[in-house]
C-alpha positions as CSV (number, residue, x, y, z in Angstrom):
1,X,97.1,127.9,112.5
2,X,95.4,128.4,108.9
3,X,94.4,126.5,106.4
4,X,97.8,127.2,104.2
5,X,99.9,125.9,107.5
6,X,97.5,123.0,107.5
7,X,98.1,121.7,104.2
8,X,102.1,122.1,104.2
9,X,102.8,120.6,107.3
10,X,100.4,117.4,105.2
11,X,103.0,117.7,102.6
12,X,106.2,117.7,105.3
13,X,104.4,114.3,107.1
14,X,104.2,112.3,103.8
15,X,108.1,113.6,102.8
16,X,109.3,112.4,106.2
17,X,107.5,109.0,105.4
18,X,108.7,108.9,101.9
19,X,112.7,109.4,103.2
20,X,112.3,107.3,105.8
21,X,111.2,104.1,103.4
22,X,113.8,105.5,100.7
23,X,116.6,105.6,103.0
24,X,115.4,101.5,104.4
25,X,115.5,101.0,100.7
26,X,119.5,102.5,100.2
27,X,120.0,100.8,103.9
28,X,119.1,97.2,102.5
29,X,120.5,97.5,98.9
30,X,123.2,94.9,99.3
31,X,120.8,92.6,102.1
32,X,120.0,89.3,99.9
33,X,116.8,88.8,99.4
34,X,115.5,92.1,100.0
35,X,112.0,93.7,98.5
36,X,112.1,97.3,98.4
37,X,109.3,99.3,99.3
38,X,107.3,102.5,98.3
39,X,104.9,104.6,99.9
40,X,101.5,105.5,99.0
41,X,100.1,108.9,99.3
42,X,96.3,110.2,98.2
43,X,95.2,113.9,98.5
44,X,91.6,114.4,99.1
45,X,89.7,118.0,99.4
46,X,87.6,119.4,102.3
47,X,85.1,122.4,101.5
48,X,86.1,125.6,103.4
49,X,83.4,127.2,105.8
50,X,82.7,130.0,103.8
51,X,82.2,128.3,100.4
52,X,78.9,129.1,98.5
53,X,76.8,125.5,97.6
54,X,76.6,126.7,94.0
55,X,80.1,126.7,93.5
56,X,82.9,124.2,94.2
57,X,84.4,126.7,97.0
58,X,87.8,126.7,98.0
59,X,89.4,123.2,97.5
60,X,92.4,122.3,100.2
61,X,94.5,119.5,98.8
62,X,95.8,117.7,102.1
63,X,97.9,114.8,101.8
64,X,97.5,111.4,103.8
65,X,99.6,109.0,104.4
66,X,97.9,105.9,102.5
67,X,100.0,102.7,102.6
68,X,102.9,101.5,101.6
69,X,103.9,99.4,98.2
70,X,105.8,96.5,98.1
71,X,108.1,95.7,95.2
72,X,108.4,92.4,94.5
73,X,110.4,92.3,91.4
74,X,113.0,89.4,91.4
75,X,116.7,90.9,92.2
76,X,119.8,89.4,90.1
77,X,120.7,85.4,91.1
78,X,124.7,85.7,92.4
79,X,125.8,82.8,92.3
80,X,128.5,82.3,95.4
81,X,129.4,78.1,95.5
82,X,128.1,77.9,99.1
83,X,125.7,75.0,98.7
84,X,123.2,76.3,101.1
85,X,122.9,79.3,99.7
86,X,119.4,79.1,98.0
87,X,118.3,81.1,95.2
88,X,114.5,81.1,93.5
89,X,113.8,82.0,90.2
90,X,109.9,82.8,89.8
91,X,107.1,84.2,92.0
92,X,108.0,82.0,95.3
93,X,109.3,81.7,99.0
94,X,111.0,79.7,101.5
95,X,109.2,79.0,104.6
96,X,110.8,79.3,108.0
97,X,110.2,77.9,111.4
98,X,109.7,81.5,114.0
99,X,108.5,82.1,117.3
100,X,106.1,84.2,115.0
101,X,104.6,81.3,113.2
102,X,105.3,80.5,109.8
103,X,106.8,83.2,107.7
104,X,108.2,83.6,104.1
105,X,111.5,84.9,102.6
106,X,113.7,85.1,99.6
107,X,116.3,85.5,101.5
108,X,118.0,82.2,100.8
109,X,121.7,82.6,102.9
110,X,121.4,79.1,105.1
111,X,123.8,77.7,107.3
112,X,123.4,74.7,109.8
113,X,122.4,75.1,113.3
114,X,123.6,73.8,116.6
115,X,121.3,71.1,116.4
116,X,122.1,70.3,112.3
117,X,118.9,72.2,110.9
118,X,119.1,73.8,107.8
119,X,118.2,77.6,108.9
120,X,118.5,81.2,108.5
121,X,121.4,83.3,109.7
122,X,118.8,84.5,112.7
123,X,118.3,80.8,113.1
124,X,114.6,80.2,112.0
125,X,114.8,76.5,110.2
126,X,113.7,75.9,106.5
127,X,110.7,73.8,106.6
128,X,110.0,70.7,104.9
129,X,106.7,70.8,102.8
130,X,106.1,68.0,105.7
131,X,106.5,71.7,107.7
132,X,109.5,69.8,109.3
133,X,113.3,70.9,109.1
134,X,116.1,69.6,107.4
135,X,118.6,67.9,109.5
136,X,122.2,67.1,108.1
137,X,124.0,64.2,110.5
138,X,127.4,64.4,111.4
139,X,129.9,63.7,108.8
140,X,127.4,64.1,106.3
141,X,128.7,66.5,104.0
142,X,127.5,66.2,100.1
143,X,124.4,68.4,100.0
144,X,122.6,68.6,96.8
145,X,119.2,70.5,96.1
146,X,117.3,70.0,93.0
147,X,115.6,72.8,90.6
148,X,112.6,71.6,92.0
149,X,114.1,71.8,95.8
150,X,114.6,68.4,97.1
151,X,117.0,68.3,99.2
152,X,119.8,65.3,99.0
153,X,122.5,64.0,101.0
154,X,124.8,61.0,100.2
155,X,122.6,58.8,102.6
156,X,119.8,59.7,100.6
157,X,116.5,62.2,100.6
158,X,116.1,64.4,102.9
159,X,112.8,65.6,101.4
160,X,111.4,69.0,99.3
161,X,111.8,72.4,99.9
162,X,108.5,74.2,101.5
163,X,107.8,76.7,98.9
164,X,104.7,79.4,98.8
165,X,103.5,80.7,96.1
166,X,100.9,83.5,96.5
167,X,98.1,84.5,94.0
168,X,98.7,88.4,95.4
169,X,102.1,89.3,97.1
170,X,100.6,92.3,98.0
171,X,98.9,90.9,100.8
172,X,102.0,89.5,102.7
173,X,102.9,91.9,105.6
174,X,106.5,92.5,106.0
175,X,107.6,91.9,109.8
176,X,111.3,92.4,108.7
177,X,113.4,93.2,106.3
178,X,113.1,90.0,104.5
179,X,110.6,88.1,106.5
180,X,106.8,88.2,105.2
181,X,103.6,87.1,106.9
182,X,100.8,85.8,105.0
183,X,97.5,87.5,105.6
184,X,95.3,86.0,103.8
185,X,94.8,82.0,104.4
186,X,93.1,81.8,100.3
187,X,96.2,83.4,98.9
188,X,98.8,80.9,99.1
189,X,99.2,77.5,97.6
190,X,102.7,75.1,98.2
191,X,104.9,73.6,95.6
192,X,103.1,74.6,93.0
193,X,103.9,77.1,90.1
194,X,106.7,78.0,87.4
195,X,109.8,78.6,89.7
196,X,113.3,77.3,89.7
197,X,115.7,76.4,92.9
198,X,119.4,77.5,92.1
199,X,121.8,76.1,94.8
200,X,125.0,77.7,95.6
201,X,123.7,81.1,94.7
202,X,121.7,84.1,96.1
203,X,118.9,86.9,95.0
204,X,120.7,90.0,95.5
205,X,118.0,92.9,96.5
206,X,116.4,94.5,94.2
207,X,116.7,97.6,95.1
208,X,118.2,100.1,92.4
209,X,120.9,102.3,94.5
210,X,121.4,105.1,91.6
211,X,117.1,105.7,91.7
212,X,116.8,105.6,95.2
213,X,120.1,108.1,95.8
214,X,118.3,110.3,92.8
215,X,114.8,110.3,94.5
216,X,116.0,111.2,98.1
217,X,117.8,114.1,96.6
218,X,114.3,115.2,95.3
219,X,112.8,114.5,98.5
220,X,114.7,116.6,99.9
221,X,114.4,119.5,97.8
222,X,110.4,119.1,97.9
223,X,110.7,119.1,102.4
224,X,112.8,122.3,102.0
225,X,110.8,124.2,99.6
226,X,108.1,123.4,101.6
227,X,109.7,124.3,104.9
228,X,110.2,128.0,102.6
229,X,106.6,127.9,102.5
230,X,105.8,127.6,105.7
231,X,108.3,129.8,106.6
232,X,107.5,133.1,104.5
233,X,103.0,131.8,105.5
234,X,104.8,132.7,109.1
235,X,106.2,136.0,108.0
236,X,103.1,136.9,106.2
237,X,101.2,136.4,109.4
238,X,103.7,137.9,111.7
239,X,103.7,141.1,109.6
240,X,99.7,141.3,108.8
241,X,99.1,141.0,113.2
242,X,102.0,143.9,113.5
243,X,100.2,146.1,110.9
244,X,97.0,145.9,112.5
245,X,98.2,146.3,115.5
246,X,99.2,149.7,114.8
247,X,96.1,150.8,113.4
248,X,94.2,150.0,116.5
């Protein structure tokens, strides 16, 4: 395979990644809470074999696949009446209870447990900044949460919302679709920061269906005109063997 084969089939790998992460994007656009995602691609050159050390030779532009972006722009609040349906406005999360460890979310659709916690729809409980749940008793059945997320029944408090705030977002490592990971120990801080908790509502995804419908169609073109590339490189190869074949 040549050098031209080389650097197209570069091209192919980072469109597959790109439609892959476009169409999770289009997949999640009506998942609450959800952070869309963008991949990251650099080129870099290698110096062909035959290049003179004077010159800069014959540059091949491969492309690598470099990471991936996450966009963490806040989604629209929808407000639904449900009064454990959770909503933040401002740079924050919820903290959950997993088998995983701690994790983080926007995703704020809660419901109560078997045992009474306050948890996600998988079940993980919302944590306590005592990084305990919340549990509702039977026949308790006014719940009120505050802007600044403490959490009220009509026997009382239950206690404040866990919230994270992180100095760079980019350093939280999605595990799923709307669950994060903290890597970094030094970039979070809890209960601190400008952010407002907006009960009986819901942070819709941010994800923008028309752009992410417009840029697969590009992405599409781009993997078949590449494909066309590759394909006629074959044909050109095919037909330069046969011709020399013949003069032998």
């Amino acid at each position: 395979m040549d050098n031209t084969n080389y650097i197209a089939l570069s091209r192919q790998m980072a469109l597959w990644k790109q439609m892959d992460i476009v169409s999770n994007n289009m997949a999640n656009m009506n998942t609450s809470g959800y952070k869309g995602d963008e991949a990251v691609f650099i080129t870099y050159l290698a110096r062909t074999e035959n290049a003179a050390p004077d010159i800069v030779g014959n540059p091949l532009h491969f492309t690598e696949d470099y990471a991936s972006y996450k966009n963490f722009r806040e989604g629209t609040i929808a407000h639904t009446g449900n009064s454990l349906d959770i909503a933040i406005k401002g740079n924050a999360f919820f903290a959950v209870d997993t088998p995983d460890g701690e994790l983080y979310t926007r995703k704020g659709q809660f419901a109560l447990n078997a045992d009474g916690a306050i948890s996600t729809i998988d079940g993980y409980p919302l944590l306590s900044e005592n990084n305990t749940p919340f549990f509702i008793a039977p026949g308790e059945s006014e719940i009120t949460i505050t802007d600044s997320g403490e959490v009220l029944t009509e026997n009382g408090n239950l206690g404040r919302i866990k919230l994270a705030t992180f100095a760079d977002n980019q350093k939280l490592s999605k595990v799923a679709d709307t669950m994060f990971k903290n890597t970094d120990a030094s970039n979070v801080e809890f209960n601190t920061g400008n952010y407002e908790v907006v009960q009986g509502s819901v942070e819709k995804s941010n994800v923008d269906p028309i752009s992410e419908m417009t840029k697969l169609i590009k992405l599409q073109r781009s993997y078949d005109y590449v494909q066309q590339m590759i394909d006629e490189e074959h044909d050109r190869l095919s037909n330069t063997i046969e011709t020399y074949s013949q003069l032998a």
